[in-house]
N, C-alpha and C positions, 0 to 999 in steps of 0.2 A: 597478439604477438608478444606484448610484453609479459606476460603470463610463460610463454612458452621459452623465451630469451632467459627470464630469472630462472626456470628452473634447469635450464641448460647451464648454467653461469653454476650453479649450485655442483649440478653432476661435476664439473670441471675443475672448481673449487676443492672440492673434494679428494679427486684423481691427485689431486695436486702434493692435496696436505698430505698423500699416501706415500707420492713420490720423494717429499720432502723427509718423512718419516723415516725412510728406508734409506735415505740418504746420512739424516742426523745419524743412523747408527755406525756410521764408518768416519765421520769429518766431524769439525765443531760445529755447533750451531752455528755461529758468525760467520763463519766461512759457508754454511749451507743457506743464509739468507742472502747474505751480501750478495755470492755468485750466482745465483736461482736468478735473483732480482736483476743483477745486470744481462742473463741472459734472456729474460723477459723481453726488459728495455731493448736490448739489438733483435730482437723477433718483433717488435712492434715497430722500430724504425723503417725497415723492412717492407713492413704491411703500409705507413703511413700513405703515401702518395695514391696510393687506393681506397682508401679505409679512415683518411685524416678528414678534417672541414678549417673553415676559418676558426680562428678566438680571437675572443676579448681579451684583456688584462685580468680580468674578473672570472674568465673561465680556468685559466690557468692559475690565479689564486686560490679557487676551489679546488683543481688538480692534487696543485702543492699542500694545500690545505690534507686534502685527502689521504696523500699520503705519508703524511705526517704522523697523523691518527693511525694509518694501519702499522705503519714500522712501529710506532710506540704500543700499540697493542701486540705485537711481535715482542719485542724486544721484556715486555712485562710479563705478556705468556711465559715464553721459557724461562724465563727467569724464576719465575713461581713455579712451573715444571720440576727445577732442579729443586727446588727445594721440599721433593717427594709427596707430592701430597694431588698427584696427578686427579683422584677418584672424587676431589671435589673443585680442581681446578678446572677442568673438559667440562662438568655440567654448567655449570655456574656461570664459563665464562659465555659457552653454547647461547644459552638461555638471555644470556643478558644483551649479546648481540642481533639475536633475534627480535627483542622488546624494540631495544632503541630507532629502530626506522618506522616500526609500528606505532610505538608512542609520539612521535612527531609528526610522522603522515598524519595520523588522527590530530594531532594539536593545529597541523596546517590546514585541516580542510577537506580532509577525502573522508568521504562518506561510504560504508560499504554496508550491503546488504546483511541480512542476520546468518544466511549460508555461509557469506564470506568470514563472519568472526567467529561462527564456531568452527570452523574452520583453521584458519589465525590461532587463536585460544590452545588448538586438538595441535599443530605444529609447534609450537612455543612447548609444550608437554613431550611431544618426540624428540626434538632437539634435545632435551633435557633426557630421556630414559634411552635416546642410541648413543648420547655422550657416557653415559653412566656405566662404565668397563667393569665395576665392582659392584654396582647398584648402587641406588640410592640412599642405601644405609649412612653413607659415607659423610654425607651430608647434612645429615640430624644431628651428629657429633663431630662438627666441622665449627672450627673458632674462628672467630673474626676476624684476626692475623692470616687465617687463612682464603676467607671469601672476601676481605676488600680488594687485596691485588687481581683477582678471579675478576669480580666484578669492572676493575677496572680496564682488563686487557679488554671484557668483553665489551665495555663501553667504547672504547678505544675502534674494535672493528664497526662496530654497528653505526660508529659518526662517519666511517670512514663511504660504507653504504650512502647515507644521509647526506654529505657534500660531494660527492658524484653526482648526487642527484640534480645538485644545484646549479651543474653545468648548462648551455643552452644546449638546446634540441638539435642544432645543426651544425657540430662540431666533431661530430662524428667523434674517433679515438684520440685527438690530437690531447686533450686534457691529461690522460693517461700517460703522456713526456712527463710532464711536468710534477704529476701525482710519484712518479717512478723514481725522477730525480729527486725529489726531495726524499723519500725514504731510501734511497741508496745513501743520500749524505747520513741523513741520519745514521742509521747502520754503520758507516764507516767510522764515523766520530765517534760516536761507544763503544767501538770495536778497539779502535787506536789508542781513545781513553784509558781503556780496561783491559790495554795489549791482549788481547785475542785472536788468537791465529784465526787467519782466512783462506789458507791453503788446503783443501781439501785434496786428500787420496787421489789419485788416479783412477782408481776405482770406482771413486764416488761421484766421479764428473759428469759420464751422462746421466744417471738419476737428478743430480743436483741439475744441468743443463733442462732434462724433460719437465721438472717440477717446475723451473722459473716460466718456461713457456707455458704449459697450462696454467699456471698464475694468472699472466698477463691475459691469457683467451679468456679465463672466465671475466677479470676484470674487464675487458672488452667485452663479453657478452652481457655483466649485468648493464654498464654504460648505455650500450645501445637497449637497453630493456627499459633503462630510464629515462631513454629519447621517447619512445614510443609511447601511445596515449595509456596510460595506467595511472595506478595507487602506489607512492613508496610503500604506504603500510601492506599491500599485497607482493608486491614485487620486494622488497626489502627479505620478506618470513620466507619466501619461497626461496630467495637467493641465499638463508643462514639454513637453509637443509643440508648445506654441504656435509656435515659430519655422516650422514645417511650415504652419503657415494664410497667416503675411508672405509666405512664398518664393511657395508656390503665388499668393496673390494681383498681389505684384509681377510674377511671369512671366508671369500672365493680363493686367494691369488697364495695366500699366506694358512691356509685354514686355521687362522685363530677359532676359539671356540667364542660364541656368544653369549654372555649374561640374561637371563631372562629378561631385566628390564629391556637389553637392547632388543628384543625380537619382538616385545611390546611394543619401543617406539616404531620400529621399521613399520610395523602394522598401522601404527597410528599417524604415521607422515604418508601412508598411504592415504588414508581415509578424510586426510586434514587436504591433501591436494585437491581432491576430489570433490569437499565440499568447497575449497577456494573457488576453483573454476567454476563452479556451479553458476548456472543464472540467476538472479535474484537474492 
């Protein structure tokens, strides 16, 4: 079940960052975070009284925590976005948020079979060649200045996986308040800081409204995938596939054209699932 949750959390993830995409082209970023996010938060409120559990102080720390990590991995993304240099900031940062729930699962103690990490290994390699819009040329003549911020956003999401996790088991979405609230403040206070408009187009409200709610759904789907008996290092790689839902949906919906590496990775986050779930 938790195998099948992260990779649902993944497709949905994905959808998301499509909607969110298509939205940045009409409104400002700040204003396409901020309001996505608050319309997340009032879709999850919503759902609570079905879908909530008890907490701790300690689970809502994590929340908060969590969400903290993913606004600032937000708010670094883009911000290294604008500064052009997209073809190495999408792998880099891809790849890195993939590592971070894998490298800790394993530092914590889950053990996985040799299907399962080459597996793991063959996803961490898709992530990186469906991220890769231009190829990964881009990357071999990529400077420092450019992959520390990359590295960092990606680090940014992949703790943000990794303290969700740390929630208890039977708290159902209620962590997911607290996680929300705190990167809405955030978001609002660098918004204010750095005067940035937050009023998006008319136009751009229901994209921006549908993106914040498949947000919030995947973040509730990987939550409840982290309830359920699994491996962060399996569940974590399967939940950072999302870039594999955006591609597929832009070459469908958008017919962008695909980069060779990308129809590489699509094939290889096939094969990488495949040996994930495998037994043994």
């Amino acid at each position: 079940m938790a195998v099948v949750l992260a990779l649902a959390s993944a497709v949905v993830y994905g959808a998301a960052d499509f909607l969110g995409g298509l939205a940045s082209r009409r409104a400002t970023v700040f204003a396409v975070v901020a309001l996505s996010q608050a319309a997340g938060l009032a879709a999850l409120l919503l759902l609570l009284p079905w879908l909530g559990g008890p907490v701790t102080g300690a689970d809502l720390a994590w929340g908060a925590a969590a969400g903290l990590a993913g606004a600032t991995g937000l708010l670094v993304f883009f911000r290294t976005l604008a500064g052009g240099v997209m073809s190495v900031v999408a792998p880099t940062t891809a790849v890195t948020a993939a590592a971070v729930p894998v490298l800790v699962g394993l530092a914590s103690g889950d053990r996985i079979g040799p299907w399962a990490t080459a597996g793991i290994l063959l996803a961490l390699v898709a992530v990186a060649l469906v991220s890769a819009e231009e190829g990964l040329g881009a990357l071999r003549s990529a400077r420092p200045a450019a992959l520390l911020p990359a590295l960092l956003a990606g680090s940014a999401f992949g703790l943000f996986f990794v303290l969700l996790d740390r929630t208890a088991a039977g708290t159902g979405l209620t962590p997911l308040v607290a996680a929300r609230l705190a990167s809405i403040a955030l978001v609002l206070l660098v918004a204010t800081t750095t005067r940035r408009s937050l009023r998006p187009p008319r136009s751009a409200l229901p994209l921006v409204v549908a993106s914040g709610i498949g947000d919030m759904a995947a973040n509730a789907l990987f939550l409840l995938a982290t309830q359920a008996p699994g491996q962060l290092a399996v569940t974590g790689v399967l939940a950072s596939l999302y870039p594999v839902s955006t591609v597929v949906l832009a070459q469908t919906l958008l017919r962008e054209r695909l980069a060779g590496a990308q129809v590489a990775g699509l094939a290889a986050a096939a094969v990488a699932v495949v040996l994930i779930t495998s037994p043994g």
